[in-house]
C-alpha positions as CSV (number, residue, x, y, z in Angstrom):
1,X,-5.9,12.6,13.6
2,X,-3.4,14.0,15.5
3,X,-0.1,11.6,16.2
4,X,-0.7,11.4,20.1
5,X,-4.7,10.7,19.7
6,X,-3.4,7.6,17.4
7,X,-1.1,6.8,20.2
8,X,-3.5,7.0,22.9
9,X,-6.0,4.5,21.2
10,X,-3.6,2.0,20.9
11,X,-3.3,2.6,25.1
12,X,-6.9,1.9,25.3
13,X,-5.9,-1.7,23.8
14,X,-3.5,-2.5,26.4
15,X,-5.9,-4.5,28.8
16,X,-7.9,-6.3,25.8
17,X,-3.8,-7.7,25.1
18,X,-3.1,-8.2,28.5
19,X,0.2,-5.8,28.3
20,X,1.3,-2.9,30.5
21,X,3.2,-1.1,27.0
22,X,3.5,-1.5,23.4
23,X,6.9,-1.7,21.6
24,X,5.9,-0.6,18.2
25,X,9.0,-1.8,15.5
26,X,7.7,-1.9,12.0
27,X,8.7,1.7,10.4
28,X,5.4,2.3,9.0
29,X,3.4,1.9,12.4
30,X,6.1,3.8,13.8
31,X,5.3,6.4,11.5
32,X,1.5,6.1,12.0
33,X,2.4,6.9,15.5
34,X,4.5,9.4,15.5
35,X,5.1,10.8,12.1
36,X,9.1,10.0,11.8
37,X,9.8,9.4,8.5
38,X,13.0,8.2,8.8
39,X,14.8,4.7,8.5
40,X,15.6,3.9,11.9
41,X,12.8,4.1,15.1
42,X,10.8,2.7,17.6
43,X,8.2,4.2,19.2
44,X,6.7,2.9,23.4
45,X,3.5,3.4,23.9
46,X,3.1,3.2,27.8
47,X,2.6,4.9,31.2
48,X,4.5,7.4,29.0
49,X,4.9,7.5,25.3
50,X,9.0,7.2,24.5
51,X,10.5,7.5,21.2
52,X,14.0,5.7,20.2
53,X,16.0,6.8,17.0
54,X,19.9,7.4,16.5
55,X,22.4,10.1,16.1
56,X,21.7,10.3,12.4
57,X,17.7,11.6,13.6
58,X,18.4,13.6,16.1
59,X,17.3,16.9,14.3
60,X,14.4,15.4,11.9
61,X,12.8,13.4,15.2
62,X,13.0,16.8,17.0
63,X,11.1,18.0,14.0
64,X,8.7,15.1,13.2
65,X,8.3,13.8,16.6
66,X,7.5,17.1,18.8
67,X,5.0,15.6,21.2
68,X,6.8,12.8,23.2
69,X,9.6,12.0,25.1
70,X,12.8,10.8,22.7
71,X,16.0,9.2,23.7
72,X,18.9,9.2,21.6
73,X,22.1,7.3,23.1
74,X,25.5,8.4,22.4
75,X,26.3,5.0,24.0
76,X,25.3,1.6,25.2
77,X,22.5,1.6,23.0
78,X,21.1,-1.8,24.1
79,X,21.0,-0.8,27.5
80,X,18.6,2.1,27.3
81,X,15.1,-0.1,26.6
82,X,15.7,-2.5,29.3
83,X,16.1,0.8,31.4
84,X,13.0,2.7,29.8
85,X,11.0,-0.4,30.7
86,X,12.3,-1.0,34.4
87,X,11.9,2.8,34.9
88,X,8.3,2.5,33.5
89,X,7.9,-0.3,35.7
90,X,6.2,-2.5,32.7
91,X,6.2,-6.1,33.2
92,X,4.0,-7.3,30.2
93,X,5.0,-6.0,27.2
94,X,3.3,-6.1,23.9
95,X,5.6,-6.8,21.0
96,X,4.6,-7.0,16.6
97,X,5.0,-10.9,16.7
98,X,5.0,-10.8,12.7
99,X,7.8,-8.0,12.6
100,X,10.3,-8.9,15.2
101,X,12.9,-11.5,14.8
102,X,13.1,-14.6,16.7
103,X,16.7,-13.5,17.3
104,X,15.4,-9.9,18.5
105,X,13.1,-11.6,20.6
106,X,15.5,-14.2,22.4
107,X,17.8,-10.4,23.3
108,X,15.1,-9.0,25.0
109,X,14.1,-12.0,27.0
110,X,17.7,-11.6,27.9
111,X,17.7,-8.5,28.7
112,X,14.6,-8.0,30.4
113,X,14.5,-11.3,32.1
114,X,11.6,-10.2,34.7
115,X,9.3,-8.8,31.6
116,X,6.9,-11.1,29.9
117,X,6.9,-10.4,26.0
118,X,3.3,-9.9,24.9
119,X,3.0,-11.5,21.1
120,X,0.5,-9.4,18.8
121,X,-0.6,-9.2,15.4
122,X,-2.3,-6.1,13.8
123,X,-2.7,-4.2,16.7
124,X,-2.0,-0.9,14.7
125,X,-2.6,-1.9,11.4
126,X,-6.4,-2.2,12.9
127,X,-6.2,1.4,13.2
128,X,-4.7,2.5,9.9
129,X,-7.8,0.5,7.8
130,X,-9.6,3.4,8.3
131,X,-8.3,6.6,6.8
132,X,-8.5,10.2,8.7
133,X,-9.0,13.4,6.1
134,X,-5.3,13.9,6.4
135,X,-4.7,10.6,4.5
136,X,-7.0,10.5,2.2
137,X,-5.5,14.2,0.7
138,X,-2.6,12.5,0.7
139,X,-4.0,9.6,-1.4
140,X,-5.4,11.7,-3.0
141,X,-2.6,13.6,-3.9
142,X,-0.3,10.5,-4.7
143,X,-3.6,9.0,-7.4
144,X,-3.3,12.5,-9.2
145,X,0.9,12.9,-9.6
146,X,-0.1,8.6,-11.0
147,X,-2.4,10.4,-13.4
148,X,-0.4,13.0,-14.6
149,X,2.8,10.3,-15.0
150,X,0.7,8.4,-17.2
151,X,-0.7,11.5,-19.3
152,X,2.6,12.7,-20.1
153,X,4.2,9.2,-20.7
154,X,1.7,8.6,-23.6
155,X,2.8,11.5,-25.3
156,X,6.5,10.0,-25.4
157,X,6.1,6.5,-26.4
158,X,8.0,5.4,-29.7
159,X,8.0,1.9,-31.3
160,X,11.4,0.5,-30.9
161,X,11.5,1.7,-26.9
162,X,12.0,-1.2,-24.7
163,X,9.9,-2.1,-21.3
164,X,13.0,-0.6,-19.3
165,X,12.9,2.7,-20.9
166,X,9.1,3.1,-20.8
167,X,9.6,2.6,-17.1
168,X,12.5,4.9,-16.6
169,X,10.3,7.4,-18.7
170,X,7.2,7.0,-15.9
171,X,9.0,6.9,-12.9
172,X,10.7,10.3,-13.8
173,X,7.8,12.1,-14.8
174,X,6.1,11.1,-11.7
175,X,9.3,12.1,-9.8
176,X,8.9,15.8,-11.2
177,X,5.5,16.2,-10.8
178,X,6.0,15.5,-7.1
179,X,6.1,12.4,-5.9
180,X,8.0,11.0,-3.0
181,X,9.3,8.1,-4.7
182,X,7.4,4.9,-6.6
183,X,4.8,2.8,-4.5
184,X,6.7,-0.7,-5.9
185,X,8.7,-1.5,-8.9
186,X,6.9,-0.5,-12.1
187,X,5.4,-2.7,-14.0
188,X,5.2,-2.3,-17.9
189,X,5.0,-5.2,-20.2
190,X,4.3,-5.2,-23.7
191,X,2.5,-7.5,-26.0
192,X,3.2,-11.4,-25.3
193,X,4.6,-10.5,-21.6
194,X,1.3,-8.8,-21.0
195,X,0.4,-11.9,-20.0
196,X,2.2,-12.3,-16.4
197,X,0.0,-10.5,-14.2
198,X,3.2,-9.1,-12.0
199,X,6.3,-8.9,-15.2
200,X,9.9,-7.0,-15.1
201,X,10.4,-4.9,-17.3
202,X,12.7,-6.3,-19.8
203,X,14.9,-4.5,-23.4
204,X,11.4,-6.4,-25.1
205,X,11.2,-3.3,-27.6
206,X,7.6,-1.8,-28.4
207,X,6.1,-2.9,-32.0
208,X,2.7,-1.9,-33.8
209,X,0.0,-4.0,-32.3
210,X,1.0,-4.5,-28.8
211,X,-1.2,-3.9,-25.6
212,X,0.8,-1.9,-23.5
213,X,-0.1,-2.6,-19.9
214,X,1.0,0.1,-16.9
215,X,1.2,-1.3,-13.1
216,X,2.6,1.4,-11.2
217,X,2.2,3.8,-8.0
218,X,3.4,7.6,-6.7
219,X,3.6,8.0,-3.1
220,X,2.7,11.3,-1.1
221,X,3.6,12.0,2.8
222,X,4.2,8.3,2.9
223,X,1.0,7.5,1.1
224,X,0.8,5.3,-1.7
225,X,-1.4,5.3,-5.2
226,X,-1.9,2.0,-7.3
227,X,-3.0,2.3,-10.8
228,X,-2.9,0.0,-13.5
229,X,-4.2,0.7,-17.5
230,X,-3.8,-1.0,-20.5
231,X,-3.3,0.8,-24.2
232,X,-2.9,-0.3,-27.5
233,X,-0.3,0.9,-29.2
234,X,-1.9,0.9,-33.0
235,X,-4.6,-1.6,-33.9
236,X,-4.8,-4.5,-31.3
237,X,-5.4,-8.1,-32.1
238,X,-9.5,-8.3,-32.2
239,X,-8.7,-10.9,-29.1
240,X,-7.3,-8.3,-27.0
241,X,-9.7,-5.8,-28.0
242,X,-11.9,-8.5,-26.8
243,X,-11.1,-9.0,-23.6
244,X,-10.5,-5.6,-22.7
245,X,-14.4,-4.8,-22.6
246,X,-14.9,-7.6,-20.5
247,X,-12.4,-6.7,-17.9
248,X,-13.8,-3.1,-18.3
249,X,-17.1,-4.4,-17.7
250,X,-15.5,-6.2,-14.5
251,X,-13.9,-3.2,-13.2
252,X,-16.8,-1.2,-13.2
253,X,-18.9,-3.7,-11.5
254,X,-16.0,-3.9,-8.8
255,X,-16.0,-0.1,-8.1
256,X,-19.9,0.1,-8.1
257,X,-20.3,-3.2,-5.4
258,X,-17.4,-0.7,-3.1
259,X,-19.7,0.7,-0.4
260,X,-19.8,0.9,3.5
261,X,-21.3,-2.3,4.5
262,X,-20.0,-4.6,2.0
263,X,-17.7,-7.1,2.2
264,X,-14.1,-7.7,0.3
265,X,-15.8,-11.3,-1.2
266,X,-18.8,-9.1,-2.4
267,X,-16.5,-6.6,-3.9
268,X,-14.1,-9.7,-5.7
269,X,-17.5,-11.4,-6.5
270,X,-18.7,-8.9,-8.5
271,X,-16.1,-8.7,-10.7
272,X,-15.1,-11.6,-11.1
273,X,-18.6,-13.2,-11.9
274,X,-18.3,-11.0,-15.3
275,X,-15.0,-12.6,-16.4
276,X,-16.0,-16.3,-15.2
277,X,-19.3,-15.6,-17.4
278,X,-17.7,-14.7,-20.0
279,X,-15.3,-18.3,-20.0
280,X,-12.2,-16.6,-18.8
281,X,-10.6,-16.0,-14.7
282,X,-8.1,-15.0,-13.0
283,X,-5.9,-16.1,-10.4
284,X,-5.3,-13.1,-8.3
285,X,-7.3,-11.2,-5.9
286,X,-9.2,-8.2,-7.3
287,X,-8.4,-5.6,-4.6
288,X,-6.2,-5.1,-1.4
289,X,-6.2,-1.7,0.6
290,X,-3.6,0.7,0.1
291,X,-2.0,3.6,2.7
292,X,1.3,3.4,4.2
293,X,1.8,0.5,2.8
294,X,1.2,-0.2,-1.0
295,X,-0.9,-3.8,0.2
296,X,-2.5,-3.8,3.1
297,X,-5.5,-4.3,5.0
298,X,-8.4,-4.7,3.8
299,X,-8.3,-7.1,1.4
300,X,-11.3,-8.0,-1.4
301,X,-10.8,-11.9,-2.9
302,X,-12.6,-14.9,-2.6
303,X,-12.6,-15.4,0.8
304,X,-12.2,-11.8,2.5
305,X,-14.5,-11.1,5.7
306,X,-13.4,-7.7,5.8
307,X,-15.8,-5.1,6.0
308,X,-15.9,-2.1,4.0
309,X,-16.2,1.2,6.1
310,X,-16.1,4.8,5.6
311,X,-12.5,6.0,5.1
312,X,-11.3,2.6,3.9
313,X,-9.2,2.8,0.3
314,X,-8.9,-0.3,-1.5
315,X,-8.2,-1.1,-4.9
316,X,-10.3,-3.0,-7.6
317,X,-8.1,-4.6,-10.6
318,X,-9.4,-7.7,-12.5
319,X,-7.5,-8.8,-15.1
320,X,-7.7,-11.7,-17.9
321,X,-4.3,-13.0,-19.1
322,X,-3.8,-14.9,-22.2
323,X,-0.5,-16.7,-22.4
324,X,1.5,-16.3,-25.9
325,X,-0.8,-13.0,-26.6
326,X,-1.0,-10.8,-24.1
327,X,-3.1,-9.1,-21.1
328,X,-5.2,-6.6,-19.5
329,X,-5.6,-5.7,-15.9
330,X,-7.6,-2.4,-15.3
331,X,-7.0,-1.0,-11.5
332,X,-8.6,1.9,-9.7
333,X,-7.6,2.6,-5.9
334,X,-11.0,4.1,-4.5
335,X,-12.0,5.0,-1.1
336,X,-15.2,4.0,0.8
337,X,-17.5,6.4,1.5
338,X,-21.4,6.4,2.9
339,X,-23.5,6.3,-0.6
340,X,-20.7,4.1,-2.7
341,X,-16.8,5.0,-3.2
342,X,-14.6,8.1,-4.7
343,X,-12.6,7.0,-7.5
344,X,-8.7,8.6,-6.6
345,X,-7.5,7.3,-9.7
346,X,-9.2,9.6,-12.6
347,X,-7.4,8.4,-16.1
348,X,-9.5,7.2,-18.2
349,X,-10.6,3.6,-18.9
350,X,-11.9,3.6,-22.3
351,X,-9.2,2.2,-24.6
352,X,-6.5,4.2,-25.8
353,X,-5.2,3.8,-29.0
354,X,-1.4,5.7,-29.4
């Protein structure tokens, strides 16, 4: 979906909010709406659409943001939103409540003394739950350089490498094979620290015996991947072993209950029933959406109301942790689709022995 067809859906919104404009703030939205990729922007959606950046932009906004008015100031920078908005005659305007600063907030009141700030939530992320072809190729595309990081990286691992190298070893392969940088900080933890759902990696040095478990992301136009596995590297503990069929068993149940229609608790139900059966649980969610943002809407736990549509990628990663012996969390980011879901992520899920 074209940049200015985004923007002009969130200007259909303006009279549910009761707002004249939308000051859009948070990078990624700014990004949804325009396609800057850069660090510093913010994007009014108005009687006119009006794009802010700095010096340091001028030639990759010209690039990336072709279709709307941009101001760059060489001076006074404060000065030039209060005069966009007077100029635009706006007196209600809409504002991310859960992204600007109370301190931001109290300038513009300031500044603008005759313009009533608009608090809302979501307003864009609404939008971006549902994913155009555009950003599901990029998904796409992020899931296979996550697939190909993992291939190569079994290949290389060694007893006596530690958590930090294993790491170091992933995140470069997935930087040659193409990715724009990592989705979050990867997440590797061997034996015993299997057992912390979210662990840093540490110089714990790999052994004969230990699960091996993988949490970690490429990103692609912007787009972020989430996969996690968990290998044995030589003959588990029959324990682990154990448990990894039963969070197998969970995963699968998770990506089969993904289809237009259902909801986030049906998707975490089913997955969760077959660890709770089985006289084990887990504390986390067992899904969140991914996109521009590696969590984000919608979201599959206990309690989710959100409603799966076509287009929508979310993730499905039970997990049963057993403190003092180790972990397994199996993740697949999927996206929703008429008849079911696609799996993005394609490694497999059988256990690996290295």
């Amino acid at each position: 979906m074209p940049a200015k067809q985004r923007r002009d859906l969130i200007r259909e919104r303006l009279s549910d909010i009761s707002a004249d404009a939308m000051l859009v703030t948070k990078l990624v939205n700014v990004r949804y709406l325009t396609g800057f990729s850069g660090s510093a922007g913010i994007m009014l959606v108005g009687v006119e659409d009006v794009f802010f950046t700095d010096s340091r932009y001028e030639e990759q906004s010209a690039r990336e943001v072709p279709d709307c008015r941009r101001i760059i100031p060489s001076s006074a920078q404060d000065k030039v939103l209060p005069a966009e908005v007077s100029a635009q005659q706006i007196t209600k305007l809409a504002i991310e409540a859960t992204h600007v600063t109370l301190a931001l907030a109290k300038r513009w009141r300031e500044e603008m003394p005759s313009v009533s700030l608009v608090e809302t939530s979501d307003v864009v992320e609404e939008l971006r739950k549902v994913k155009d072809a555009a950003e599901i190729s990029s998904l796409r595309a992020a899931a296979a350089i996550g697939d190909r990081g993992l291939a190569e990286l079994l290949g290389r691992l060694k007893e006596g490498m530690t958590e930090v190298e294993v790491a170091a070893e992933l995140e470069d392969t997935m930087r040659r094979a193409g990715s724009d940088g990592l989705s979050f900080p990867t997440i590797v933890a061997f034996g015993e620290n299997a057992a912390e759902p979210h662990h840093s990696p540490n110089a714990r040095r790999l052994k004969r015996g230990d699960f091996i478990k993988l949490d970690f992301g490429a990103t692609s136009g912007g787009y972020h991947s989430d996969m996690t596995r968990t290998v044995a590297f030589g003959e588990p503990d029959p324990e682990l072993a154990k448990i990894y069929e039963i969070v197998r068993s969970s995963q699968q149940a998770g990506v089969e209950a993904v289809a237009s229609g259902a909801t986030g608790a049906q998707v975490d139900g089913a997955s969760r029933t077959i660890v709770e059966q089985a006289g084990y649980t887990y504390g986390h969610g067992t899904g969140h959406g991914c996109g521009l943002e590696v969590h984000e809407a919608p979201t599959a736990n206990k309690t989710s109301e959100d409603v799966l549509k076509p287009g929508m990628t979310v993730t499905v990663e039970p997990g049963i942790y057993l403190p003092g012996l180790g972990g397994v969390r199996i993740e697949d980011l999927v996206v929703v689709t008429d008849g079911g879901c696609e799996v993005l992520t394609r490694s497999p899920k059988e256990l690996v022995l290295v």
